[in-house]
C-alpha positions in Angstrom: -12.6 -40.4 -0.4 -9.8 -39.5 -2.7 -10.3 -37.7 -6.1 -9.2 -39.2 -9.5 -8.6 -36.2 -11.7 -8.3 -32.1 -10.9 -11.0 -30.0 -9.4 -11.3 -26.4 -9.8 -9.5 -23.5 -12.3 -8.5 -25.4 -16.0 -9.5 -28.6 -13.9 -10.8 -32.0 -15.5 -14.0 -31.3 -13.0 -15.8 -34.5 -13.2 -19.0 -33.9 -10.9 -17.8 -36.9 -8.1 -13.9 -35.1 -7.6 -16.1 -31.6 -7.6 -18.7 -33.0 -5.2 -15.6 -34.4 -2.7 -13.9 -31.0 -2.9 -16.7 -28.5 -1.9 -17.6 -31.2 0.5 -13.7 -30.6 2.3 -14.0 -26.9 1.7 -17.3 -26.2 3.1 -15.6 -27.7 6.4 -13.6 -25.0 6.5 -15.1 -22.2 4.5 -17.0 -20.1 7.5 -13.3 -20.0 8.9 -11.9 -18.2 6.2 -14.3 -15.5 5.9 -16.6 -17.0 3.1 -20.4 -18.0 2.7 -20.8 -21.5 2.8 -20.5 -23.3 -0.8 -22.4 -25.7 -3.2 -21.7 -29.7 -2.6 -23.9 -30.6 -5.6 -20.7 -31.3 -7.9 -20.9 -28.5 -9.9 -18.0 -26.2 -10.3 -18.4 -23.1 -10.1 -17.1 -19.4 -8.9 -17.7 -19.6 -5.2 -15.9 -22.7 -4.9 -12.6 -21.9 -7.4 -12.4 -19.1 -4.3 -12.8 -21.0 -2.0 -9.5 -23.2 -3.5 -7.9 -19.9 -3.9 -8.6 -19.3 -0.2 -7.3 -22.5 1.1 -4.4 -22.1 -0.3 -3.3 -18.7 -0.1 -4.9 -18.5 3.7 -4.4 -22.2 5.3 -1.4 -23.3 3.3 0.5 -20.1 2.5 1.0 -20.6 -0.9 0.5 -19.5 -4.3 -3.1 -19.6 -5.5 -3.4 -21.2 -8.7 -7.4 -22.3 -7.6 -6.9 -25.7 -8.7 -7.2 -29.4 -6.4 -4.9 -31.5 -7.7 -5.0 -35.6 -7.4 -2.0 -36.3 -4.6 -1.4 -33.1 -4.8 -0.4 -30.3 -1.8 -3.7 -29.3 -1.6 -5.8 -32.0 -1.9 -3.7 -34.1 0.6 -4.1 -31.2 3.0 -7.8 -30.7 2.5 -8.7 -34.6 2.7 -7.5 -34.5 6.5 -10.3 -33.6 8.5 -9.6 -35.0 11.6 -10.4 -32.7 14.8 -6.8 -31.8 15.0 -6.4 -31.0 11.6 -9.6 -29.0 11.1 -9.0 -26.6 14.3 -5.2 -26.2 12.7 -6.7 -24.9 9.6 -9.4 -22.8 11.9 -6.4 -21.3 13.4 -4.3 -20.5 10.5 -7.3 -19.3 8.9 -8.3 -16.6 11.6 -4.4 -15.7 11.4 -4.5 -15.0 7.7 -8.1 -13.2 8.3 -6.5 -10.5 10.0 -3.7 -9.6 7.3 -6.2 -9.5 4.6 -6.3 -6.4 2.1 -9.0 -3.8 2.6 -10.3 -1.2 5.1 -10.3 -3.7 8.0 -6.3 -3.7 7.5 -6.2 -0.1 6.7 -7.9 1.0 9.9 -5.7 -1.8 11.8 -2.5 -0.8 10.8 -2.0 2.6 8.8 -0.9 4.5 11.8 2.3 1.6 11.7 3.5 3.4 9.1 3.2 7.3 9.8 4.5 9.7 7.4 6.2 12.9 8.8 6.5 16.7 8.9 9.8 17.3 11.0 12.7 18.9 9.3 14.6 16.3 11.8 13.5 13.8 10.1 14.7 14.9 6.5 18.3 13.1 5.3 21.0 14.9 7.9 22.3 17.2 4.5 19.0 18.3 3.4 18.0 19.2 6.9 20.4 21.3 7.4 20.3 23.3 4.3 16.3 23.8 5.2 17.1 24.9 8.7 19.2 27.3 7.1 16.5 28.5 4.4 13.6 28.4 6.9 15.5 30.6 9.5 16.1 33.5 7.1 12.1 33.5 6.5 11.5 33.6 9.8 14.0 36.6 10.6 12.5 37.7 7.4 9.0 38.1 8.7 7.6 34.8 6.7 4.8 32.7 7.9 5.0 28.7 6.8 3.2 25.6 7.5 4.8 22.3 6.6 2.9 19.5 5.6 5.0 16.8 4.6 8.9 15.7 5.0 9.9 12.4 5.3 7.5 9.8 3.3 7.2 6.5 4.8 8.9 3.6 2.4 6.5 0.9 3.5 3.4 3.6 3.6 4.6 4.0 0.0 5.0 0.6 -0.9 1.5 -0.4 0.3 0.1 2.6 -1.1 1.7 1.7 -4.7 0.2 -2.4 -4.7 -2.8 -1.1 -3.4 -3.5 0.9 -6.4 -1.9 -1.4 -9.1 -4.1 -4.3 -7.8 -7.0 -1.6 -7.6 -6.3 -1.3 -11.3 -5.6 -4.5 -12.7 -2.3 -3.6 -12.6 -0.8 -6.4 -11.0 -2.1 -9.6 -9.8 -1.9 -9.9 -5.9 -0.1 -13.0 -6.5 2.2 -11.3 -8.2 3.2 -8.7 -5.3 6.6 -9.1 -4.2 6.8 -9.7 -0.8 7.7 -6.9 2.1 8.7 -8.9 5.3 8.0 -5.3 6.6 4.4 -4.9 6.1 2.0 -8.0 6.7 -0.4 -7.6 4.4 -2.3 -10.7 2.2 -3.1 -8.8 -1.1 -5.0 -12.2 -2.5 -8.5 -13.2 -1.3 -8.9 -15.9 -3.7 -10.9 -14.1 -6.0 -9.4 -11.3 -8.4 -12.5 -9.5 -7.8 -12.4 -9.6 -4.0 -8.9 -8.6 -4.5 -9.6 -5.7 -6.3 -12.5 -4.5 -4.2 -10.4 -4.8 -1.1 -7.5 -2.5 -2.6 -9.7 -0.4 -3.8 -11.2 0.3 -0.1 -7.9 0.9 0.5 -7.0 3.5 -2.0 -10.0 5.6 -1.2 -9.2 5.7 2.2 -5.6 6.9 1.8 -7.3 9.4 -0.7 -4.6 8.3 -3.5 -5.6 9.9 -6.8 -2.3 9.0 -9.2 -0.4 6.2 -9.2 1.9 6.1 -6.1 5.8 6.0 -6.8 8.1 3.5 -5.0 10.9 5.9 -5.1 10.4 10.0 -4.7 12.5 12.7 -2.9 10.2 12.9 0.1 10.9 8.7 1.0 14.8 9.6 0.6 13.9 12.5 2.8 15.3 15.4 0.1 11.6 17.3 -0.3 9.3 19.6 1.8 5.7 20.4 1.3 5.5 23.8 2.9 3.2 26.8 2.0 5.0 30.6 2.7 3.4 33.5 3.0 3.8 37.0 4.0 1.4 40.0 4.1 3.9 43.0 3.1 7.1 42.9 1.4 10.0 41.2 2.9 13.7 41.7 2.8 15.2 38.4 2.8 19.2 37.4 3.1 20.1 34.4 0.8 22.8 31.9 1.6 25.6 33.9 -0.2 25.3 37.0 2.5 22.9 39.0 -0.2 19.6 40.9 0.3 16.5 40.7 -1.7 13.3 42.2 -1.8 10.2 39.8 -1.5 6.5 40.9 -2.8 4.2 40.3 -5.4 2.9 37.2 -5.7 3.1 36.8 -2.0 3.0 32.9 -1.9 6.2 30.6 -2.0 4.1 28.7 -4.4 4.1 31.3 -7.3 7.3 33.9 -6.5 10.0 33.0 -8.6 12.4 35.5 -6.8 12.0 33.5 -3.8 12.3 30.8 -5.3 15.9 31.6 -6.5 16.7 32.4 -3.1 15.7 29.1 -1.9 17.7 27.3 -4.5 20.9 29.6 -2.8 20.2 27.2 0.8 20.0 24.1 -1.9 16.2 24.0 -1.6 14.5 24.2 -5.0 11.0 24.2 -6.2 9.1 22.1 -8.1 6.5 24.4 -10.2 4.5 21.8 -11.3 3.7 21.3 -7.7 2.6 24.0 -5.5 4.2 23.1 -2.2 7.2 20.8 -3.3 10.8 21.9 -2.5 13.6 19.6 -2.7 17.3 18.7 -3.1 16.9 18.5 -6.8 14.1 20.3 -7.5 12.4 17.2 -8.4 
C-alpha cells in the first residue's frame, strides 16, 4: 500500500507510513546483514538503518535514511515481487562484501602491498640510493630496509579509515576511488565508525595517515645502518670520512652529511626516514 507522507530521518512518521516501511524492509533486512526490525509503526533507530542500508547497499545511492512519498526509494521498496526481491537479495550480498571493517581488511589488504625494493623507488631517487647504499656496503655497513615505495590506494584507505574512525568525515562524504571497492557507510554512523575503527587497529595506524608523503611518490627509505667498529666511508664527491660514535644511521650526524652528498637526507624527527628532501 502506498505511503502518504515521509518515513524515517526528519520524516513526518505517521505510525500507518512507518508500519508500511518496516513492513518492506524487513523483506529484505536479513539480506543486508541486519537483525530483523519492528513493524509496530514506531520509528526508531534500527529501522532509520535499515533505510540507510537500502539505499546505500540495494540502490547505490546516497543515504539520507529517509522514505520519501513517490520517491526513489519508496517506489523501489514497494516492489516486492519475486523478481524484484531476489534483485535486491543479489545486489545486497554484492554490497555485503565491499563493506568497511575487518571482513574487508582481511579480504583485500594484500591488493594493495606496500614495498621495500630500492627498484621500486622513482627511477632518480633509486639511483642516487644505489649509489649511497653501495659505499656502505664496501664500507663494512650492515642495513635492513623496511619501507620504500608506499602504496597510494593503501594510503588512501588507510587515511578514510581513520577520519571516519574519528568523526572526521562522514562515509558519505568519502570521495570515491574507482580503485579500491570499498562501502565506507553501513547505514548507521555508529556501524560506520566501528567498522573503520577494526580497520585502523588492524593496519596498526597510530597518527593520522597522509594522502601525499615522500614514500607514495617513491623519494624516502626506512632503513636502519649499523656498524660494529669504525668505518671509512667515500661520499659522492670522491672524499673519505671516518664513521664511529654513535654507531647507528639513526643518530650519526657525520653520516648523515654523507648521505645527503648521494642526495639521500635524513629526517631526525624520524629514526629510519631518508629521503629526496629530507622530508
Amino acid at each position: 500500500m502506498p505511503i502518504v507522507g515521509s518515513v524515517g530521518r526528519n520524516g513526518a512518521n505517521a505510525p500507518a507510513d512507518v508500519a508500511e516501511v518496516q513492513r518492506l524492509l524487513s523483506l529484505r533486512v536479513a539480506d543486508m546483514g541486519l537483525a530483523q526490525i519492528r513493524t509496530d509503526g514506531v520509528i526508531d533507530d534500527a529501522t532509520i538503518a535499515a533505510i540507510s542500508r537500502y539505499q546505500t547497499m540495494v540502490l547505490g545511492g546516497r543515504a539520507d535514511g529517509r522514505v520519501d512519498a513517490g520517491g526513489r526509494t519508496f517506489t523501489a521498496l514497494s516492489d516486492s515481487s519475486a523478481a524484484r526481491l531476489m534483485q535486491d537479495r543479489l545486489r545486497a550480498q554484492a554490497a555485503l562484501l565491499r563493506l568497511s571493517g575487518a571482513a574487508w581488511f582481511r579480504a583485500n589488504e594484500a591488493r594493495f602491498p606496500n614495498s621495500s625494493r630500492v627498484a621500486d623507488l622513482a627511477p632518480g631517487f633509486a639511483t642516487q640510493v644505489n649509489s649511497f647504499l653501495a659505499a656502505l656496503r664496501r664500507a663494512g655497513a650492515a642495513i635492513r630496509i623496511s619501507s620504500t615505495l608506499r602504496n597510494r590506494n593503501r594510503a588512501w584507505i588507510m587515511h578514510y579509515a581513520w577520519r571516519i574512525a574519528h568523526s572526521d568525515i562522514e562515509p558519505r562524504d568519502v570521495p570515491a576511488n574507482p580503485e579500491v571497492d570499498i562501502l565506507w557507510d553501513h547505514g548507521d554512523p555508529r556501524a560506520s565508525r566501528r567498522a573503520a575503527q577494526a580497520m585502523v587497529e588492524l593496519f596498526g595506524i597510530r597518527f593520522r595517515p597522509s594522502l601525499t608523503s615522500n614514500h607514495i611518490e617513491g623519494t624516502a627509505i626506512d632503513m636502519t645502518i649499523s656498524w660494529d667498529q669504525p668505518i671509512d666511508i667515500v661520499d659522492a664527491t670522491g672524499r673519505t670520512h671516518r664513521i664511529d660514535q654513535p654507531r647507528s644511521g639513526n643518530t650519526n650526524t657525520s653520516l648523515h652529511a654523507v648521505g645527503a652528498t648521494f642526495g639521500v637526507n635524513k629526517l631526525l624527527s624520524d629514526p629510519p626516514h631518508w629521503s629526496a628532501n629530507g622530508r
